[in-house]
PASE-246714 format. One record per atom (N, C-alpha, C): x, y, z. Coordinates in pm, whole numbers, padded with zeros to 5 digits, always signed. Atoms other than C-alpha are relative to their C-alpha. Example, Ala and Ser with C-alpha at 12.3 -4.5 7.8 and 13.67 -1.06 7.14 Angstrom:
// PASE-246714
+00089-00119+00000 +01230-00450+00780 +00090+00120+00000 -00082-00119-00006 +01367-00106+00714 -00077+00109+00073 
This chain:
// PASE-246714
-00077+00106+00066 +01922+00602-00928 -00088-00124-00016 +00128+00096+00010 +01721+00300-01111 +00031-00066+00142 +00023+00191-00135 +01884+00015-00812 +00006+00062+00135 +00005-00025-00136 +01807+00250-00514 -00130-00083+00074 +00088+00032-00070 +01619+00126-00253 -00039+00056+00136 +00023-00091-00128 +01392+00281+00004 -00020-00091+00139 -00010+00090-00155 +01461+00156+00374 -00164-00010+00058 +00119+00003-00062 +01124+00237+00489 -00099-00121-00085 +00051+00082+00114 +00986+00026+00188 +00036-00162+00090 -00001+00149-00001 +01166-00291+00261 -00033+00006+00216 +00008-00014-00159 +01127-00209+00666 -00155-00057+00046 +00155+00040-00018 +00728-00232+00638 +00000-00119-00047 +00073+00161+00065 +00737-00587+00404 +00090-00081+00150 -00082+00060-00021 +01007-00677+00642 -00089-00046+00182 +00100-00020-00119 +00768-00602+00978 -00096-00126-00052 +00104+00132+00104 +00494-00866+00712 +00040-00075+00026 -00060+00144-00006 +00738-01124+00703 +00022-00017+00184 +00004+00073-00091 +00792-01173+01054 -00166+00023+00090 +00093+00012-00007 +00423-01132+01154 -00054-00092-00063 +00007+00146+00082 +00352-01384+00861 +00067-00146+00054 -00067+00161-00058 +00615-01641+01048 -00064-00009+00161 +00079+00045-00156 +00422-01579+01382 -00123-00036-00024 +00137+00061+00036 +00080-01649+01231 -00010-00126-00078 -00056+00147+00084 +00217-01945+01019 +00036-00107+00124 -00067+00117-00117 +00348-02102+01353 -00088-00023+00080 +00154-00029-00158 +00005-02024+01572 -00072-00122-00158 +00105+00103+00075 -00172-02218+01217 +00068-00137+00030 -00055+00171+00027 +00043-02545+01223 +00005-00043+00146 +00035+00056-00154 +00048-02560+01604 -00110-00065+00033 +00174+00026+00007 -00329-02530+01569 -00029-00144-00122 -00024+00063+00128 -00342-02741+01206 +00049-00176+00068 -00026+00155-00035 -00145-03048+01405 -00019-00027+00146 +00058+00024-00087 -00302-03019+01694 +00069+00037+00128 -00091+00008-00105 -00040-02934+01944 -00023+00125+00087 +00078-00135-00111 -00228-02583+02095 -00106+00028-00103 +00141-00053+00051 -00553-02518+02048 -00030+00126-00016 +00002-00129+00027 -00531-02168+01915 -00102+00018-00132 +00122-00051+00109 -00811-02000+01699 +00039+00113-00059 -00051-00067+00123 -00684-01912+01403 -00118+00059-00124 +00076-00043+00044 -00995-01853+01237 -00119+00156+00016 +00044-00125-00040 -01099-01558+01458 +00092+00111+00097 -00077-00045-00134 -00970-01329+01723 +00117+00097-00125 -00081-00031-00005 -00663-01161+01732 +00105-00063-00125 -00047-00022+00068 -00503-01361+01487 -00068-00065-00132 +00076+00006+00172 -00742-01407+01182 +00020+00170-00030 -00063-00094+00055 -00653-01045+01225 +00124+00035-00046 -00104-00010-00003 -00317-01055+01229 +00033-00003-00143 -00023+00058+00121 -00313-01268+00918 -00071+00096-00116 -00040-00095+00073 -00503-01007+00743 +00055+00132-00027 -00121-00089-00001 -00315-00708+00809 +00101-00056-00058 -00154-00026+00074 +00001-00886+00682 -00024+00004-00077 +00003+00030+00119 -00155-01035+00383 -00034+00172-00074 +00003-00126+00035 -00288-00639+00333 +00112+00103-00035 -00095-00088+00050 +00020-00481+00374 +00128-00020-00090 -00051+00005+00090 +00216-00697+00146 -00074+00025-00111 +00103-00065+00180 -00060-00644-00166 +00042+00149-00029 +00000-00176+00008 -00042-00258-00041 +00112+00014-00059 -00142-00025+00071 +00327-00292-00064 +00026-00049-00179 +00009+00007+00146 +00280-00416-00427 +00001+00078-00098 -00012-00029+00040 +00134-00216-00557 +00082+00178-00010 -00112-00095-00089 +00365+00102-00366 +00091-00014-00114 -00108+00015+00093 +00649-00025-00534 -00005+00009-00121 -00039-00022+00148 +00557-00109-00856 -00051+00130-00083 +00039-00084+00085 +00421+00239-00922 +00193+00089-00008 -00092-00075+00080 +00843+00328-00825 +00053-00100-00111 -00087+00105+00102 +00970+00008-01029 -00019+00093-00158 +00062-00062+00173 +00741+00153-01362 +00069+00124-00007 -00042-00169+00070 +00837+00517-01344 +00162-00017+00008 -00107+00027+00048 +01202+00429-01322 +00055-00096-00136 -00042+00137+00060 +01225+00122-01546 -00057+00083-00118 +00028-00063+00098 +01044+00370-01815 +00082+00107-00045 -00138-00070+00043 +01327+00604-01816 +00088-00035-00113 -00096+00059+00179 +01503+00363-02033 -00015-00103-00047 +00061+00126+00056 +01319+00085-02144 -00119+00058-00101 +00103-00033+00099 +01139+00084-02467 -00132-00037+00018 +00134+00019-00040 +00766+00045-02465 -00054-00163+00047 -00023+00159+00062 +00821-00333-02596 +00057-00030+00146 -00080+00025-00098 +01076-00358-02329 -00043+00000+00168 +00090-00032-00082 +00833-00193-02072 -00064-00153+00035 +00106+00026-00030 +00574-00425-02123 +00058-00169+00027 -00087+00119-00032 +00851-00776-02124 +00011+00016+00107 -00005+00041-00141 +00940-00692-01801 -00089-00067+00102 +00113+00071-00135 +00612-00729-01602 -00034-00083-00055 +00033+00125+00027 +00496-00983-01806 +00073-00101+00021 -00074+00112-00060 +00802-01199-01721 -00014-00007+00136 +00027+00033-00165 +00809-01100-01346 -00125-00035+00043 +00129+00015-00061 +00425-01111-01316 +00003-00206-00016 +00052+00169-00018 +00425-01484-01471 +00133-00035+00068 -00066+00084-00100 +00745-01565-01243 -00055-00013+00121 +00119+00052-00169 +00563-01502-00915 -00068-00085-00004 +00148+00107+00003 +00286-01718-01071 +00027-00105-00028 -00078+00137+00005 +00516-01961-01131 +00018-00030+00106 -00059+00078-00121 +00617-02002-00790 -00136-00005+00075 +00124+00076-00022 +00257-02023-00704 -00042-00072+00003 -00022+00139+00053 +00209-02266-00890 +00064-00135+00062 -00067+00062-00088 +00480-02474-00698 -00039-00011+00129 +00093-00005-00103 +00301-02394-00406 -00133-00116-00014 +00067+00085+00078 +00041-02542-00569 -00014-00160+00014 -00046+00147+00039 +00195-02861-00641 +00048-00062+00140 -00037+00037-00136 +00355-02901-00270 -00139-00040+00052 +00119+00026-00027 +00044-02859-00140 -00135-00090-00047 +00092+00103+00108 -00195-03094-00379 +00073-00111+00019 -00111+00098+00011 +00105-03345-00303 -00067-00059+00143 -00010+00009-00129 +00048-03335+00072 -00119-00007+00060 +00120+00013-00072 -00278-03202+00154 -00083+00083-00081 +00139-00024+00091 -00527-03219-00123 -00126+00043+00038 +00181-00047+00006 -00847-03159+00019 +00029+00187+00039 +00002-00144-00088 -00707-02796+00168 +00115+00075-00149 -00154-00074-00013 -00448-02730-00069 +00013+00120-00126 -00016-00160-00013 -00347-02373-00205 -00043+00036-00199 -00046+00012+00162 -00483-02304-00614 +00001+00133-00024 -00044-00096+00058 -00522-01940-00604 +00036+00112+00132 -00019-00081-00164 -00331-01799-00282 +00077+00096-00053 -00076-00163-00014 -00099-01487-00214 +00086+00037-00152 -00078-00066+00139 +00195-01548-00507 -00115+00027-00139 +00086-00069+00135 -00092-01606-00761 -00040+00067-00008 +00063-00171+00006 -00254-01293-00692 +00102+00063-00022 -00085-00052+00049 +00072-01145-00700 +00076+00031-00136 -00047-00010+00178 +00188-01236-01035 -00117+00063-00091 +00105-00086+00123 -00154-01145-01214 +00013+00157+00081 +00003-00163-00026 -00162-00793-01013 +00114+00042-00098 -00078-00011+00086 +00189-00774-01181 -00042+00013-00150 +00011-00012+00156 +00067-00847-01543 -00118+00113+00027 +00102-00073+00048 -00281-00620-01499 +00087+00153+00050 -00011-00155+00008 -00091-00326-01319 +00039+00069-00102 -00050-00070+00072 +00084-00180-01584 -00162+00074-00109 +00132-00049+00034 -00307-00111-01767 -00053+00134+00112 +00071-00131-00096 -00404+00121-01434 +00142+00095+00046 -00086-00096-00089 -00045+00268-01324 +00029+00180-00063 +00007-00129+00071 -00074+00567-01575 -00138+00088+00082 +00095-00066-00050 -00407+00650-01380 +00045+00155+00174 -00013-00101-00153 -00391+00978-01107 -00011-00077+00091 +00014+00037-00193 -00415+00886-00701 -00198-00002+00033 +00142+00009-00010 -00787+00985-00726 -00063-00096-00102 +00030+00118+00034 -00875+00756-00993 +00053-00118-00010 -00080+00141-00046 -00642+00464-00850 -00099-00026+00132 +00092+00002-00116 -00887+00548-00540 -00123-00025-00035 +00113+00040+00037 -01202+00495-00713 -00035-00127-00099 -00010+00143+00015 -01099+00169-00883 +00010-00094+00063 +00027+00094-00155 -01029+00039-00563 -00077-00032+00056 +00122-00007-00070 -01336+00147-00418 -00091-00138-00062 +00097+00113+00061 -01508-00080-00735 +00043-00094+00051 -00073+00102+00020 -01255-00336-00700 -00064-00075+00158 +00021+00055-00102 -01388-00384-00317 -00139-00019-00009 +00197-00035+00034 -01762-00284-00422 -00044-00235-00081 -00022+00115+00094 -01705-00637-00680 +00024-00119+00093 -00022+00081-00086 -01544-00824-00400 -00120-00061+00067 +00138+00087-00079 -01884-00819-00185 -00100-00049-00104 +00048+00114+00060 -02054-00894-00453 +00005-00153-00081 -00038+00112+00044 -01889-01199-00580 -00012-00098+00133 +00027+00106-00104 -01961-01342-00202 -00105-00060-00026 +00145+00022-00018 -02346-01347-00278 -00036-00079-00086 +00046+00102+00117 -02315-01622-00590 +00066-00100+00050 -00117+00117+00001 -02111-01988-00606 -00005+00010-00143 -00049+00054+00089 -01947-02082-00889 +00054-00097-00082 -00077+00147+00034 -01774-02328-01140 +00212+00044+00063 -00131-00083-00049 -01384-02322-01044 +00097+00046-00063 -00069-00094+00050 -01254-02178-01341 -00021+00134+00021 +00048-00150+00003 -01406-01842-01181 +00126+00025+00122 -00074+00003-00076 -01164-01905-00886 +00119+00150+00048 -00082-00066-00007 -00897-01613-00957 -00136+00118+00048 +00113-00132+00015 -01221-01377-00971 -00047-00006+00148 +00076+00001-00164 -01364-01463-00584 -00144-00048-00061 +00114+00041+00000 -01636-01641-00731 +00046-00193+00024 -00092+00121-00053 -01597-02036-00603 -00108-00089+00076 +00084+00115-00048 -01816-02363-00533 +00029+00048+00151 +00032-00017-00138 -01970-02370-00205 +00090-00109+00058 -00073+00129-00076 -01746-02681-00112 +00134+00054-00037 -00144-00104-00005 -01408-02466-00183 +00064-00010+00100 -00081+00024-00116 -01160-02527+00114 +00155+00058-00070 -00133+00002+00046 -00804-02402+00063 +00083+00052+00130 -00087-00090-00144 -00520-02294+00341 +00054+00104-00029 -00025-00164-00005 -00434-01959+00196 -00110+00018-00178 +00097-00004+00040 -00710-01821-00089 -00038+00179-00004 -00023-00160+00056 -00617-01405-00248 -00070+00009-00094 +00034-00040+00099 -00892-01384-00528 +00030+00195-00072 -00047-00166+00050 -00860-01073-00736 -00102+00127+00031 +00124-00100-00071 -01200-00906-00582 +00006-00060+00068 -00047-00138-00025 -01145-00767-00342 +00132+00056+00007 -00093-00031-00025 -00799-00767-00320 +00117+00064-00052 -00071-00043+00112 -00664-00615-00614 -00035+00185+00021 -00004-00111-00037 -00818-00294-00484 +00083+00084+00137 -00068-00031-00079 -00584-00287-00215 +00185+00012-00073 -00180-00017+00109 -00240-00296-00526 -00045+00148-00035 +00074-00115+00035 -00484-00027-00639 +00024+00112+00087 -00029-00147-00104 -00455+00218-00308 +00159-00039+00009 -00152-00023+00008 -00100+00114-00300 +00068+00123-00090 +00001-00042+00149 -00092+00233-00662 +00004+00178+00002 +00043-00159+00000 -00244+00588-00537 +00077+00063+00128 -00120-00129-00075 +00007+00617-00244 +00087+00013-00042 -00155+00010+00076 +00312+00550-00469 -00015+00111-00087 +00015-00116+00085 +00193+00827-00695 +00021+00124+00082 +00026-00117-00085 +00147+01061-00406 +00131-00001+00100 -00123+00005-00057 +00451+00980-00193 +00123-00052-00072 -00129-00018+00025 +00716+00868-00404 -00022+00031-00194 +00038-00051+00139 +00649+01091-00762 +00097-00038-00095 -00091+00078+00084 +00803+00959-01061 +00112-00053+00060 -00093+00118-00055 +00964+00664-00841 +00151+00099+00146 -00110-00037-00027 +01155+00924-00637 -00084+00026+00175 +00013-00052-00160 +01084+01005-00245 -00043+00131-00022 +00018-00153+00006 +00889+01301-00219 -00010+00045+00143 +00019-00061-00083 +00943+01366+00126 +00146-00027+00097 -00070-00033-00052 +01194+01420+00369 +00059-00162+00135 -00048+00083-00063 +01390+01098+00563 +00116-00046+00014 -00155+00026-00037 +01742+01011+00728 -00007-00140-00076 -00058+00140+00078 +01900+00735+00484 +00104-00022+00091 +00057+00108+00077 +02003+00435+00554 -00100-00036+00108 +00105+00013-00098 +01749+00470+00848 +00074-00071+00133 -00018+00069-00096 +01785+00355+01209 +00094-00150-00003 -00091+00181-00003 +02059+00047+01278 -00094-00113+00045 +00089+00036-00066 +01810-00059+01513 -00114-00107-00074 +00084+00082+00076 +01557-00165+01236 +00055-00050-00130 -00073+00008+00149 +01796-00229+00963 +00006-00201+00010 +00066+00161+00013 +01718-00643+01084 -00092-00033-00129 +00156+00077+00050 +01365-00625+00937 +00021+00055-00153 -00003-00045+00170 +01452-00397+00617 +00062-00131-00025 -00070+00101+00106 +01698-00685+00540 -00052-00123-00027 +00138+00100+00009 +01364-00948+00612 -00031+00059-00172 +00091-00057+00104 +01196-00716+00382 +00041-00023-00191 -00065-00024+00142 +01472-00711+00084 -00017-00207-00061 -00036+00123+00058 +01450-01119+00078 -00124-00072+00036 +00150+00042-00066 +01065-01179+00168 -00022-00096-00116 +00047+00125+00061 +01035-01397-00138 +00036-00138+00017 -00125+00190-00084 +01319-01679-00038 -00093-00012+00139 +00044+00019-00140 +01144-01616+00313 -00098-00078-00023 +00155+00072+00038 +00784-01709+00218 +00045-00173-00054 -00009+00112+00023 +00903-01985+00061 +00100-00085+00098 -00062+00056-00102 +01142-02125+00327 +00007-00044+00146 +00014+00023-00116 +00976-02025+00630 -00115-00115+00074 +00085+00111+00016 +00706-02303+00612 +00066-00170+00073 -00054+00123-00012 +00958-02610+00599 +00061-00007+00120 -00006+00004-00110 +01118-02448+00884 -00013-00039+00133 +00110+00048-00164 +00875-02444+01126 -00074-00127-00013 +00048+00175+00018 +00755-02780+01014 +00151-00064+00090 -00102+00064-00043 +01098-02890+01093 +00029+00034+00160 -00021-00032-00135 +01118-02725+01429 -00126-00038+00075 +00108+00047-00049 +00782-02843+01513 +00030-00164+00027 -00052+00137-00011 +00889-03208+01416 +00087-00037+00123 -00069+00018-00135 +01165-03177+01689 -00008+00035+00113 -00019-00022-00103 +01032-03030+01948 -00142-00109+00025 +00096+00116-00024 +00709-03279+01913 -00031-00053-00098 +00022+00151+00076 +00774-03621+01789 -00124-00043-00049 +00173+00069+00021 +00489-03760+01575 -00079+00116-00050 +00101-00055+00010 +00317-03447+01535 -00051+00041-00111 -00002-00045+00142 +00338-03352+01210 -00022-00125-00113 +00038+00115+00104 +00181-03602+00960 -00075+00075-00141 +00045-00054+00099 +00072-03543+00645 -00037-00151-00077 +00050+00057+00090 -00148-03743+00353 -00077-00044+00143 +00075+00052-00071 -00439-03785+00601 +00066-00015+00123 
């Protein structure tokens, strides 16, 4: 059915999002000084990429079932309106990101992080999702091959979306499209291989465990989250220590 949804699907983004609000709360602790936690290495510079990995993965997962359902009965025209509206809405709320951030804290602040990668993966997948699992796996491979090499130049900063980027570049989150577009890419080649024309090809108790049916329901609203869980923990930071939280310098 096109508006089914798979529990295990939103269960894994939903596992992201609260890993994302524990590594978001270890940066601003760190960020305003209130525990000296090293966020740049360790334990959780990993953390942070594993989530950011397994939401891209989950990207592109899904949208290989979104396409093969949504082509059932959408004309080609109709096809190709969709992702182009959803791809530039994500990148709209990027954008807004964007603007919060450039408002607050310009020298760090966010021009081509997680949603903007999100929305362009959106507009370019529909070009690779017709490809097999094995050549969704060897575009990836380039797509990461491209990544290291775009470390070994600087750039001007209209190259920015690409991972090419002045040596004086600072930002607090920072998804170019090499390398990370080869990770929508292996998504791309497990969604082909585990759920075949958009359908479950394998065997699992619906509506899954009660137990984890919390985090699927994280998972089903991870976009309101991302954007909400920020002000949050600013706000719960503010009250549990006065003063600490300043912003504009």
């Amino acid at each position: 059915m096109p508006g089914t949804r798979y529990w295990e699907i939103d269960l894994a983004r939903g596992v992201a999002v609260v890993t994302m609000i524990i590594f978001h709360s270890a940066f601003d602790l760190n960020f305003f000084g209130i525990l000296p936690l090293d966020v740049s290495g360790g334990f959780l510079w990993l953390l942070a990429r594993l989530t950011a990995s397994t939401f891209i993965f989950l990207v592109g997962l899904s949208f290989t079932i979104s396409y093969a359902r949504a082509r059932r009965r959408l004309t080609a025209r109709g096809l190709a309106l969709r992702y182009v509206r959803r791809g530039l809405a994500i990148f709209g709320c990027g954008m807004v990101i964007t603007g919060v951030t450039w408002l607050f804290l310009p020298s760090v602040c966010i021009v081509f992080g997680v949603l903007h990668f999100i929305g362009l993966s959106i507009l370019l997948a529909p070009l690779f999702v017709r490809l097999d699992a094995s050549r969704l796996i060897v575009a990836s491979v380039a797509c990461f091959i491209a990544g290291y090499a775009v470390t070994l130049v600087n750039g001007p900063w209209p190259l920015l979306w690409l991972g090419i980027r002045p040596a004086s570049f600072a930002s607090l989150d920072y998804v170019p499209l090499f390398p990370w577009f080869g990770i929508v890419l292996a998504g791309m080649a497990c969604g082909h291989t585990l759920y075949p024309e958009g359908e479950r090809g394998f065997r699992l108790v619906d509506p899954g465990p009660a137990v984890l049916r919390p985090f699927s329901f994280l998972g089903r609203h991870s976009l309101l989250i991302y954007f909400l869980h920020q002000p949050v923990i600013l706000f719960m930071i503010a009250v549990l220590a006065p003063g600490a939280v300043r912003f504009f310098g």
